[in-house]
C-alpha positions as CSV (number, residue, x, y, z in Angstrom):
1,X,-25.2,16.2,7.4
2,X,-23.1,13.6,7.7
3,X,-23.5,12.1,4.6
4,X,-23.6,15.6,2.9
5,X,-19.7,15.8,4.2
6,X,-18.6,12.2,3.2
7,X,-19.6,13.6,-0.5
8,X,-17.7,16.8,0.2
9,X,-14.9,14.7,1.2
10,X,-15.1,12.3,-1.9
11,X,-15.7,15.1,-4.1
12,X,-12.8,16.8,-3.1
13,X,-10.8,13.5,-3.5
14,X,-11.9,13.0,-6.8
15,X,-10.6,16.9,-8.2
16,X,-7.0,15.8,-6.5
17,X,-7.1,13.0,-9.0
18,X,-8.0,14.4,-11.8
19,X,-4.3,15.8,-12.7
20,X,-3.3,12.4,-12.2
21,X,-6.3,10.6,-14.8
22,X,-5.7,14.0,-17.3
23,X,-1.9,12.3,-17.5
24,X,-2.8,8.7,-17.6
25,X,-5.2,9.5,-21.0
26,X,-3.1,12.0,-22.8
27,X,0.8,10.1,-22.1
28,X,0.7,6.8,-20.7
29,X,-2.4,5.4,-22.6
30,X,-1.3,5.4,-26.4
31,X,1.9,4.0,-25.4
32,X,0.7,1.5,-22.9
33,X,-1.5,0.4,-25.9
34,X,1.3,0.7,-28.5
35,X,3.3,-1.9,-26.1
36,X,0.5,-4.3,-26.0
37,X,0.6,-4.7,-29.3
38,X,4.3,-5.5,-29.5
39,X,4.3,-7.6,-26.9
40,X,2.5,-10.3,-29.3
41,X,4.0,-9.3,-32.9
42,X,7.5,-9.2,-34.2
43,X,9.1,-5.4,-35.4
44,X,10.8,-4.8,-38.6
45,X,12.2,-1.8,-39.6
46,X,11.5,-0.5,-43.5
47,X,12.5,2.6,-44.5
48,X,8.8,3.5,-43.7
49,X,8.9,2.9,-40.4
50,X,8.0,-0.1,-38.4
51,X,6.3,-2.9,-39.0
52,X,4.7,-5.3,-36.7
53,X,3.7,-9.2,-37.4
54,X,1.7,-11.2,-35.5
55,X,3.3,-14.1,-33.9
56,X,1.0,-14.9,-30.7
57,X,2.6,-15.7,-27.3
58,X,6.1,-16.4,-29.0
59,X,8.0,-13.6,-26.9
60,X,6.1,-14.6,-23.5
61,X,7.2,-18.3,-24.5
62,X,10.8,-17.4,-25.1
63,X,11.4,-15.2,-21.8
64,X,9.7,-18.1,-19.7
65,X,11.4,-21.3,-21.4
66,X,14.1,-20.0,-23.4
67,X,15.8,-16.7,-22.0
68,X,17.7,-18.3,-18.7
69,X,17.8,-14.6,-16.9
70,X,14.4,-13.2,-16.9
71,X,12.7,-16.1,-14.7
72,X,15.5,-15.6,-11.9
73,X,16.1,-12.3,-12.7
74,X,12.2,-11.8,-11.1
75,X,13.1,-14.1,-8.4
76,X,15.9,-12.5,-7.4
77,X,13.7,-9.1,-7.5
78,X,11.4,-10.5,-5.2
79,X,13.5,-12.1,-2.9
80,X,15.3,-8.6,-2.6
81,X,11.9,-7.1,-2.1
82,X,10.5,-9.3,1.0
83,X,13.6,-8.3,2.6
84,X,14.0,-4.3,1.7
85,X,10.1,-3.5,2.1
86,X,10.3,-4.1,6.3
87,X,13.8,-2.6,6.6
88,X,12.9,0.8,5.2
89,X,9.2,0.5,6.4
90,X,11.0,0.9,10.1
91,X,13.6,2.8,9.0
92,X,11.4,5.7,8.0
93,X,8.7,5.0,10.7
94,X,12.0,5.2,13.2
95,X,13.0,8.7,11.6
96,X,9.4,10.2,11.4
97,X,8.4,9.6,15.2
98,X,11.9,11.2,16.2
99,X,11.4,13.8,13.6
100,X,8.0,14.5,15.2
101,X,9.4,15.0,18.7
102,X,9.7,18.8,19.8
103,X,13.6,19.5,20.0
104,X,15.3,22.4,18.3
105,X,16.2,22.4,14.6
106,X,14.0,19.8,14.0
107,X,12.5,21.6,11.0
108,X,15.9,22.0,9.2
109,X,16.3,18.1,9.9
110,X,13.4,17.5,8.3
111,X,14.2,19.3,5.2
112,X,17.4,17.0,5.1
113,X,15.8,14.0,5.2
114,X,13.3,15.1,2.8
115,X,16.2,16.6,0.0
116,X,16.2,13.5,-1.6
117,X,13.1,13.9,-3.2
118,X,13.7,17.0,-4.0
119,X,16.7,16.6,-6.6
120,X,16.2,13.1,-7.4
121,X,15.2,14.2,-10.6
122,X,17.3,17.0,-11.1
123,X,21.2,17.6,-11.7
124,X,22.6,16.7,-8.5
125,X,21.9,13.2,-9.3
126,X,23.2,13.4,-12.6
127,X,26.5,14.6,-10.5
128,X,26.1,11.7,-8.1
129,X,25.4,8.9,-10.8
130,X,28.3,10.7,-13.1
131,X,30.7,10.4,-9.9
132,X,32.8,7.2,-9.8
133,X,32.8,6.8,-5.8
134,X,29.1,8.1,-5.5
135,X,27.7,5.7,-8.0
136,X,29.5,3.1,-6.5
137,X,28.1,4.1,-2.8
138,X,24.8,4.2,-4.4
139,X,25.4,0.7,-6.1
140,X,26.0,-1.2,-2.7
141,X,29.4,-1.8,-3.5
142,X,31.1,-3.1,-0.6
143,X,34.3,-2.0,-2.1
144,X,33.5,1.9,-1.7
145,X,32.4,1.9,1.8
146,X,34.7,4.6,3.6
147,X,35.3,2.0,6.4
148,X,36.2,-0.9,4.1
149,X,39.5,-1.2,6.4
150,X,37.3,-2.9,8.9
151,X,35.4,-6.2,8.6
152,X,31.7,-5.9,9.4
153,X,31.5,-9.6,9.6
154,X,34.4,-10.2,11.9
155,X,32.5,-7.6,13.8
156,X,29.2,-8.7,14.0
157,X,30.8,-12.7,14.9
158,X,32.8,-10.9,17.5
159,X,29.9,-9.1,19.2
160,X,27.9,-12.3,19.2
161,X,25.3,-12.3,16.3
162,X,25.5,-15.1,14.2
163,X,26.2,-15.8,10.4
164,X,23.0,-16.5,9.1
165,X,21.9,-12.9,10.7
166,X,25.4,-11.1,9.6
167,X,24.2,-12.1,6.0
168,X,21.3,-11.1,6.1
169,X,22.5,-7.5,7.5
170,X,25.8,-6.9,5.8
171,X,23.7,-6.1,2.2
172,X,22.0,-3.5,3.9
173,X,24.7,-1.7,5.3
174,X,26.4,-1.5,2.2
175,X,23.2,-0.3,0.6
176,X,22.0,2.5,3.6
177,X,23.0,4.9,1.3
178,X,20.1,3.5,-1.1
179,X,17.8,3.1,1.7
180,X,18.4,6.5,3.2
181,X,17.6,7.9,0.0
182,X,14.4,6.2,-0.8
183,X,13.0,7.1,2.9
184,X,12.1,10.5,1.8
185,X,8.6,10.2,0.6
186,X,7.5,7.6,3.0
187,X,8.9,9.4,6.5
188,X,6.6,12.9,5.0
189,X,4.1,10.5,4.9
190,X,4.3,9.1,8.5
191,X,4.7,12.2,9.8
192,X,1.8,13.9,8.5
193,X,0.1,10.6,10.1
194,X,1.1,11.4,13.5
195,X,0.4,14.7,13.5
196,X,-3.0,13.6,12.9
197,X,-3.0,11.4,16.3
198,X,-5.0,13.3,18.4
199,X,-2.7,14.9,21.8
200,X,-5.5,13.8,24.2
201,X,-5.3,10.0,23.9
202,X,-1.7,10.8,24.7
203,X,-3.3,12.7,28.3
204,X,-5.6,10.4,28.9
205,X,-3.1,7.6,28.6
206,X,0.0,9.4,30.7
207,X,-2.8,9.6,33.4
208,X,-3.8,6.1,33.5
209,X,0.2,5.5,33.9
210,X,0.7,3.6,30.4
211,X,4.8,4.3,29.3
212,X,5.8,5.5,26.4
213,X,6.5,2.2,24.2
214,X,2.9,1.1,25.6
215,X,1.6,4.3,24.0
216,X,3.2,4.0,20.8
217,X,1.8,0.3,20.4
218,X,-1.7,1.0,22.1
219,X,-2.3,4.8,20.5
220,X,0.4,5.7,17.4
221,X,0.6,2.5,15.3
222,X,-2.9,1.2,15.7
223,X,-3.8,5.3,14.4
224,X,-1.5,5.4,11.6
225,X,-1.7,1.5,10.4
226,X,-3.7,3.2,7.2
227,X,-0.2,4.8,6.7
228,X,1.7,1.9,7.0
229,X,-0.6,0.3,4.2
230,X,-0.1,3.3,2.1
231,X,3.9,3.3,2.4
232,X,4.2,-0.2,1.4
233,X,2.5,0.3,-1.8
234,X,4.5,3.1,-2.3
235,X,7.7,1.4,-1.4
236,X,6.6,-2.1,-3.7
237,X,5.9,0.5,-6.8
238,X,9.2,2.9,-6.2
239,X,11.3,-0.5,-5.7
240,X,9.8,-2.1,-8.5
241,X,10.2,0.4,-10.9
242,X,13.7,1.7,-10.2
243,X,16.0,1.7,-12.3
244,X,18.4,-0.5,-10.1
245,X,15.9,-2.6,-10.1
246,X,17.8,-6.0,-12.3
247,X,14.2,-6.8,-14.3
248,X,14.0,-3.5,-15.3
249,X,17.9,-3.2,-15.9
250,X,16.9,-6.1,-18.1
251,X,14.1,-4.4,-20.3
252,X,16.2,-1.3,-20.3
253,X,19.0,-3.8,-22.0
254,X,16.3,-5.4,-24.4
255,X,15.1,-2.1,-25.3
256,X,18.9,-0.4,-25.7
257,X,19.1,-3.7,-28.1
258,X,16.6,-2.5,-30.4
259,X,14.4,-5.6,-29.3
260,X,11.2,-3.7,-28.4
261,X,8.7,-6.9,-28.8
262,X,10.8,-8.8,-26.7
263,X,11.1,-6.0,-24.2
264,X,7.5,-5.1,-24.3
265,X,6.3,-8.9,-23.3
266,X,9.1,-8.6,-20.7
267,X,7.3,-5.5,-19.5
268,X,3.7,-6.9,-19.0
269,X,4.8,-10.2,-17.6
270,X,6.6,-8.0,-15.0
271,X,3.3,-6.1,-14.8
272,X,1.4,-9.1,-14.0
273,X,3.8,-10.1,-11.3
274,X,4.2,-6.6,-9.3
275,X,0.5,-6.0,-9.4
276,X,-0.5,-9.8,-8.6
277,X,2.4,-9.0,-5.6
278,X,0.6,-5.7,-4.6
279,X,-2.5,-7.0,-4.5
280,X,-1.6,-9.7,-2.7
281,X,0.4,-7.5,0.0
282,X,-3.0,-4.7,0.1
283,X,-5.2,-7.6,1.1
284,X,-3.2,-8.6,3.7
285,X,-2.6,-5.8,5.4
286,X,-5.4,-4.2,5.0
287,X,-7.2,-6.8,7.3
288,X,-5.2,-5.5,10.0
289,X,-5.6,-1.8,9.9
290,X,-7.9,0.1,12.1
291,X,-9.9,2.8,10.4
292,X,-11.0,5.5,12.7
293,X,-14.6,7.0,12.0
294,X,-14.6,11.0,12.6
């Protein structure tokens, strides 16, 4: 019986994916093919249309010993990345567990916190990235907070933290709006995950005495560590492939040039990076997530 349900389960699974592998063949699969085969030739353009000419690893050479941007362009995506991924990891894990308290209008708080998602794609954010003072917000400029009459730093000296810790900090206030945005999908996420903890651990450990923080650390995060895994993909592909992000600022720049081989072996290289990075991050995470068996 058991097994018979696992296949229910994995059939089920499967049908949820099939939208997804429908798109990946008909869309992304010619094109993803099409950019390959840039990648190693050189384009010109004849009044019949493109032309492509072998010439081997000549654009992976020139963006690794010849373009000076791309190589720190990646480290300077990466560094960004160590440093965003734990920030809105808590962030959102912080929002979900108050979101999943029992207090009144909790609901229509949820909806707000989940907006973002809803109009990324839609013409709110062409308003907001058309807006001089919203795109600036949305940029991290320091310049456009509303509060740029006091100085953060001075603050933060003044309160006692010191200046290796204010500069690590100060970026992300300037970018909360960025961070608050990006929190949508991976707070829904946590918070279906602790709906799932079951409410008689909780019983069993308020009788035994354990306090609250020893319940989250003992019970919620050990329960929704699979979550946690899942989130920082999510976050490492969203941040990645953003279009703030400065590599892809950069292939969006090769491309607007009309360089589509160059931008194409910038594109894979990239590729090979993120996934090496993801696979990299799933491995070692994964080790230290606790599966329950139903």
């Amino acid at each position: 019986m058991n097994r018979n349900l696992q296949a229910k389960k994995s059939r089920a699974g499967f049908l949820f994916c099939i939208p997804f592998l429908i798109g990946i063949f008909l869309f992304f699969l010619k094109p993803a093919l099409t950019s390959i085969i840039y990648a190693f030739s050189v384009l010109t353009f004849t009044p019949e249309g493109l032309e492509t000419t072998f010439v081997g690893f000549r654009n992976f050479r020139q963006a690794l010993f010849v373009d000076p941007t791309y190589v720190r362009t990646i480290v300077e995506s990466v560094r960004d990345m160590v440093l965003r991924v734990p920030v809105l990891l808590m962030l959102s894990l912080f929002v979900a567990v108050i979101l999943n308290q029992k207090f009144k209008g909790r609901l229509f708080f949820r909806a707000v916190f989940f907006l973002p998602v809803i109009v990324v794609n839609g013409i709110i954010m062409e308003i907001l990235q058309s807006d001089f003072l919203s795109s600036r917000i949305m940029a991290g400029d320091a310049g456009s907070s509303l509060f740029a009459t006091v100085d953060s730093s001075e603050m933060l000296l003044s309160i006692g933290f010191s200046p290796d810790l204010i500069e690590v900090l100060i970026p992300f206030a300037h970018s909360i709006f960025n961070l608050a945005w990006s929190s949508g999908v991976p707070i829904l996420m946590f918070l279906a995950a602790l709906q799932t903890v079951p409410e008689a651990l909780y019983e069993v450990a308020r009788i035994e005495g354990a306090t609250g923080w020893e319940q989250f650390w003992k019970i919620t995060f050990p329960s929704i560590s699979p979550m946690i895994l899942m989130n920082t993909i999510y976050i490492l592909a969203d941040y990645f492939t953003t279009s703030t992000n400065p590599v892809i600022k950069l292939i969006n720049q090769q491309t607007g040039n009309m360089r589509f081989e160059y931008a194409a072996g910038l594109s894979w290289m990239y590729f090979i990076v993120v996934g090496a990075i993801v696979a990299l991050v799933l491995i070692f995470i994964d080790k230290h997530v606790v599966y329950t068996v139903e």
